[in-house]
N, C-alpha and C positions, 0 to 999 in steps of 0.2 A: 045580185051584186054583193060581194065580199064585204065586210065591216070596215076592210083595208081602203077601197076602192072608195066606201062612204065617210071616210074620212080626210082624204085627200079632197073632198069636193065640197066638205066641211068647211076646209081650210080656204080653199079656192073662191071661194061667195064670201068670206071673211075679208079677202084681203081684195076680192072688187070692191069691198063696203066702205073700206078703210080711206081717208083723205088721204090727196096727196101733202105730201111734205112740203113743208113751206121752204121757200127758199131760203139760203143759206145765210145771207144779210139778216133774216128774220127772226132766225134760229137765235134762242139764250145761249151764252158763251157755252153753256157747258154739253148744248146737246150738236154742236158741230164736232162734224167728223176731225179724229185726230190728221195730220198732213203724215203720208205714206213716209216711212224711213228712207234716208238716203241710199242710193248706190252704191254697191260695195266700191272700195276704188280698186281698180284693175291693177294687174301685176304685171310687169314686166319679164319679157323672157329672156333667162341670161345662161350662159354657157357655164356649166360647171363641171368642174372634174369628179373622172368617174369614183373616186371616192365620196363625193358628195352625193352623186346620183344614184348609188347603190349596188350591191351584187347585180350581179347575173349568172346564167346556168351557161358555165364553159365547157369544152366538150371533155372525157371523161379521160382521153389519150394523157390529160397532164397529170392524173393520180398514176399512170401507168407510168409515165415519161420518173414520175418522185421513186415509185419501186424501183426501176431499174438501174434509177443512178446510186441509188442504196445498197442494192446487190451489185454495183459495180464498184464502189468505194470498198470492197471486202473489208469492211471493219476500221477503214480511214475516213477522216470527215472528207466529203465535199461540200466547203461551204461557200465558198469562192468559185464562182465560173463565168465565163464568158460565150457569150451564142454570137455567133459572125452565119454570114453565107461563104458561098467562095465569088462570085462574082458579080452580087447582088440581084434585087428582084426576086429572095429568095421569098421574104415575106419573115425576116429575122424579129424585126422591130415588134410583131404584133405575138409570134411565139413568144420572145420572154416574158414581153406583157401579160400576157393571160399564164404563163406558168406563175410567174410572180403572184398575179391574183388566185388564184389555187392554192398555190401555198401559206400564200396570209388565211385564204378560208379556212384553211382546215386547221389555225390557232396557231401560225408560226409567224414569229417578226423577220420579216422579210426587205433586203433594203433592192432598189431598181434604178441602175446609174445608168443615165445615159451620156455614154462614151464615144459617142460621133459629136467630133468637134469639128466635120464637114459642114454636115446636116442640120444636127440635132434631130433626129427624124421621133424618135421618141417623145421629145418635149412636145412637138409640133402636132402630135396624134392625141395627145392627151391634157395639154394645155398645161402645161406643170407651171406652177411657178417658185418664185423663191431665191434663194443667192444659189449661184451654178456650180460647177464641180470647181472648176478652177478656183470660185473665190470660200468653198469647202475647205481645198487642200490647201491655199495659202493659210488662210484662218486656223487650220487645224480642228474643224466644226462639223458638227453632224444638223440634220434637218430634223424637226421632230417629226415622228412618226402618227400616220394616220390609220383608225381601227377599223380594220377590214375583213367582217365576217367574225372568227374566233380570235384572230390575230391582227397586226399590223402591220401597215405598206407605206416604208418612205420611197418616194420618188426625188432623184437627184439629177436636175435640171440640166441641161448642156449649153454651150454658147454656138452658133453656128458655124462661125469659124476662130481659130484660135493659130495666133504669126506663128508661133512653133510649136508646135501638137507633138513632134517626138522629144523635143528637149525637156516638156512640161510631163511624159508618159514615163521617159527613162528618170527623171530626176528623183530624189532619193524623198523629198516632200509628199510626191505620191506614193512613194512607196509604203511611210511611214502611217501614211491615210488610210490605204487600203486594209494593210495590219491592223489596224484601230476595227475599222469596221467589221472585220471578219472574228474580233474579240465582241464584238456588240451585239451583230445581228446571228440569225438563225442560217440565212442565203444573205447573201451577197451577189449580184446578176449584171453582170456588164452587157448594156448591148452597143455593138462594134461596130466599125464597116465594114463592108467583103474581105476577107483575108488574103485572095489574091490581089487585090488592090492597091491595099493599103497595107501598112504594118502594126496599126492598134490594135488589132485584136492579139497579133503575135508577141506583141510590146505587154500586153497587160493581162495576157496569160503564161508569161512569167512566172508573174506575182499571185498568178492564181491556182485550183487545185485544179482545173484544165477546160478544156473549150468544147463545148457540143458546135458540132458543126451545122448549119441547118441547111438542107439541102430544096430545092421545088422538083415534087413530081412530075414527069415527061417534061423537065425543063433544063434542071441539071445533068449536067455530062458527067461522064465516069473518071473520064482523066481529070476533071477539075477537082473532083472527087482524092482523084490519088495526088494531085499536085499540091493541095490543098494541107493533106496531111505527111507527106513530105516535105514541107517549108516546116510547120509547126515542129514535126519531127525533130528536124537540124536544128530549132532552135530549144530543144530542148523540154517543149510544152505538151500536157499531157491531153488527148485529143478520149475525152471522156465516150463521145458517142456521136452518132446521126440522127440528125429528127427528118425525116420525111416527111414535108409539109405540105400539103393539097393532095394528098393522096386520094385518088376515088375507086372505090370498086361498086362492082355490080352485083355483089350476092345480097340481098336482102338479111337483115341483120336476124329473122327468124331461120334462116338455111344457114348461115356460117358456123351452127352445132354440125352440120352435117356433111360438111364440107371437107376435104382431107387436104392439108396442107403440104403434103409430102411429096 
């Protein structure tokens, strides 16, 4: 038997030899066991907005989606835009959102209105809180900004519904606001209703450097496609681009070197 083995068994015949412990009434104050620490107290779980909750890894189309609005701007800012669908369901609300967060990652002050005074569909995804656009442009006030990544992302609340939404979009108060912000921030991002729908998005790309249109793969039609940017057209608004949103393919992202696009 190992020296290890005779030691353990050393031990063993020691501690059958050993009295038992007196109980604990018995025991001098000072050789009773200390009382176990309390229980941590428990935390509650509470909804926080995603800038409390932190990054995430968004898909890589919005560093793509920043280049080409760059090389589309030939040398003009685009700081001001607006994302609409044409007749909703396009999945508008969650495109700007993550473009927005993209662009604050990569160390840009970024501001994100939501401009559905239907809905608020933006407020309602993200849980924004804070005084809303309307009571923004009456004040003439900005939200402070929250650090996101390199940069930072204000979000600007919406009210769900609002009694005159085109008298409050055309008025010269918002106009005045917009200007303001587009002096302040890096992007400026309106997200709209459908464009065929409604007229907000048409009303407030005016005032802006133009509207990405967002469209849904196998969902959107081509004529809403062209009717969409003929209204814009006539009034005037400059229709920056397409986002193709749910797009799927089938070529494995190792074959698409090898794949001819032609």
């Amino acid at each position: 038997m190992s020296a290890y083995f005779e030691t353990l068994n050393r031990r063993a015949g020691a501690a059958a030899q050993k009295p038992a412990p007196a109980p604990a009434a018995e025991r001098p104050p000072a050789e009773r066991p200390s009382e176990p620490p309390p229980p941590p107290p428990q935390r509650t779980l509470q909804v926080l907005r995603p800038a409390q909750v932190g990054l995430r890894e968004l898909p890589k189309e919005y560093g793509a989606l920043r280049e080409k609005l760059l090389v589309t701007a030939n040398g003009k800012p685009l700081k001001a835009l607006v994302f609409a669908g044409c007749g909703g369901g396009e999945g508008c609300t969650r495109v700007v959102r993550e473009f927005a967060e993209t662009l604050a990652s990569s160390g840009l002050n970024v501001l994100l209105i939501d401009a559905d005074l239907r809905t608020a569909g933006l407020t309602t995804s993200i849980a924004a809180g804070g005084a809303d656009i309307t009571e923004l442009v009456g004040h003439s006030r900005s939200l402070p900004a929250t650090s996101w990544g390199k940069g930072k992302l204000t979000v600007v609340p919406s009210v769900a519904s609002h009694p005159d939404k085109e008298r409050f979009l055309r008025s010269a108060e918002f106009a005045t606001w917009v200007d303001a912000q587009r002096s302040t921030y890096d992007y400026v991002l309106f997200d709209t209703p459908p464009l065929l729908r409604f007229a907000d998005g048409t009303l407030i790309g005016r005032l802006c450097d133009g509207v990405v249109i967002v469209a849904q793969a196998e969902a959107t039609e081509r004529e809403d496609l062209v009717r969409t940017r003929e209204q814009l057209e006539r009034a005037h608004v400059r229709v920056v681009g397409v986002v193709l949103n749910r797009d799927r393919t089938w070529v494995p992202d190792v074959l698409r070197p090898y794949v001819s696009t032609e």
